[in-house]
C-alpha positions as CSV (number, residue, x, y, z in Angstrom):
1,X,57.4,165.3,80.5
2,X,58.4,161.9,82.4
3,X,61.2,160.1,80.4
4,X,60.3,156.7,79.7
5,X,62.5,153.8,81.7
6,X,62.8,150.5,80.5
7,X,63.1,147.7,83.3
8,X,66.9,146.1,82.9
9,X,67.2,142.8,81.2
10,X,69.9,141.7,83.2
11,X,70.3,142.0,87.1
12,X,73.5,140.8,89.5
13,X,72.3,138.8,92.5
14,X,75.7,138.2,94.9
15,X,77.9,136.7,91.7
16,X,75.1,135.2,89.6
17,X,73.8,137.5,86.6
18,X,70.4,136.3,85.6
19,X,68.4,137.8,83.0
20,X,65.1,139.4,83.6
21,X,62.6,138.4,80.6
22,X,58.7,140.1,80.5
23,X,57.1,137.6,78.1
24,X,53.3,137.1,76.8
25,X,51.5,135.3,79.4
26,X,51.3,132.1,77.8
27,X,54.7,131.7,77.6
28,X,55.9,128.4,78.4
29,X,58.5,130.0,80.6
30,X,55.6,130.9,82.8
31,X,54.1,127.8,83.4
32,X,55.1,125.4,86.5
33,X,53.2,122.0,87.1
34,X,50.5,122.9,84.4
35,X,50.0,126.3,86.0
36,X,50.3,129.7,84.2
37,X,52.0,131.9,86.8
38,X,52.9,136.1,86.5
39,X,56.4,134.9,87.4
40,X,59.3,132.0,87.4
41,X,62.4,132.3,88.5
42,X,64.9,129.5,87.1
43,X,67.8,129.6,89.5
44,X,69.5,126.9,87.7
45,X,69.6,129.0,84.4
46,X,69.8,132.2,86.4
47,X,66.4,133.3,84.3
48,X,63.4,135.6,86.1
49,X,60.5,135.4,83.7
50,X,57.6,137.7,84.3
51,X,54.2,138.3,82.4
52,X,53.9,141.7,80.9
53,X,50.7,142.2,80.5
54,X,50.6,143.2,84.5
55,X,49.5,146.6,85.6
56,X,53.1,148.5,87.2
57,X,51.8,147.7,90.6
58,X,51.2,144.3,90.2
59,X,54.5,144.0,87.8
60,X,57.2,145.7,90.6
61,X,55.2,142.9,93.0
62,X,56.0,139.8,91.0
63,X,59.5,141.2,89.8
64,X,60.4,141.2,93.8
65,X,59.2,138.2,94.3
66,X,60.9,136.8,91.6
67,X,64.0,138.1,93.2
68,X,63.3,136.9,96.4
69,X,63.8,133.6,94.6
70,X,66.9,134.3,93.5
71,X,68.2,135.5,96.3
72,X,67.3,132.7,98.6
73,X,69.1,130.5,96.5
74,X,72.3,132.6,96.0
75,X,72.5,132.9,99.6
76,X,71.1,130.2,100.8
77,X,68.4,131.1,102.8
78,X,65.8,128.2,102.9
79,X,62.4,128.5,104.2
80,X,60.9,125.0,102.9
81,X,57.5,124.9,102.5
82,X,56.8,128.3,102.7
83,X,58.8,129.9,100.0
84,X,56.6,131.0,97.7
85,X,53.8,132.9,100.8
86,X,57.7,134.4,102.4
87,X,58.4,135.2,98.1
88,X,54.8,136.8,98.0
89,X,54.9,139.1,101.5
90,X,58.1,140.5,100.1
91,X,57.0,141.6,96.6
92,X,54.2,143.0,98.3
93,X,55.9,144.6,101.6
94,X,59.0,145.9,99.1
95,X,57.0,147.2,96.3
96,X,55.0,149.1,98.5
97,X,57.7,150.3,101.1
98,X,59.6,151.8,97.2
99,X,56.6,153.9,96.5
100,X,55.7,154.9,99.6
101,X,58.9,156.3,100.2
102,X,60.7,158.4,97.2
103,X,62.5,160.0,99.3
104,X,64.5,157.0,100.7
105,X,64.6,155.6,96.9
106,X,66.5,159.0,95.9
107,X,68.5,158.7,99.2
108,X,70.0,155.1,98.5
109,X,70.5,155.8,94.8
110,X,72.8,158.3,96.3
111,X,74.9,156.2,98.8
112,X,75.0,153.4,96.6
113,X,76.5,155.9,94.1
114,X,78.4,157.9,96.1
115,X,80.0,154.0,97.8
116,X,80.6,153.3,93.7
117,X,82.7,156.4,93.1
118,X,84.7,155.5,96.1
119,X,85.5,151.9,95.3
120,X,86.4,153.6,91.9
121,X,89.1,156.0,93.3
122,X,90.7,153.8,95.7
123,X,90.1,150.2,94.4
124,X,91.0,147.5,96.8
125,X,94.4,145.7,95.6
């Protein structure tokens, strides 16, 4: 039997928390210039909306490029114009390279746990 996972409502991005909202498509959270979209990232309210009625491919596609919003801002990575095709190529190209490799996904679980229990022992004064 799988156990169920629910998708977190809140994720850090550098020192911003913004909350991760799945909401019926119509939503007005969803919509940008008139547009329905399967995603909207609000930087300045640190919100990441996403429709829920997506399939779990199409869903862990839109949630990274969601983030890829919000990381461009927090960091300040600006690509202009082409935002939003860069935003697309990565949900795509991350969602894929996470299921094409479990293996990888386990092993950076792992570190990033193993780096955690580390900081915990000897915090930094």
């Amino acid at each position: 039997m799988v156990r169920e996972v629910s998708p977190p409502t809140k994720v850090w991005v550098g020192t911003y928390e913004f909350t991760l909202d799945f909401l019926p498509p119509d939503h007005p959270s969803l919509m940008v210039r008139g547009k329905t979209n399967d995603g909207c990232t609000d930087v300045e309210e640190q919100e990441i909306a996403v429709a829920a009625h997506l399939d779990d491919r199409k869903m862990l596609e839109i949630v990274w490029h969601e983030l890829t919003h919000a990381i461009n801002w927090v960091y300040d990575i600006t690509d202009g114009a082409r935002e939003e095709t860069i935003a697309r190529k990565h949900g795509v190209a991350w969602s894929t390279f996470w299921m094409d490799n479990p293996h990888y996904v386990r092993w950076y679980q792992y570190v990033a746990n193993k780096i955690k229990r580390a900081r915990l022992a000897h915090p930094v004064a």
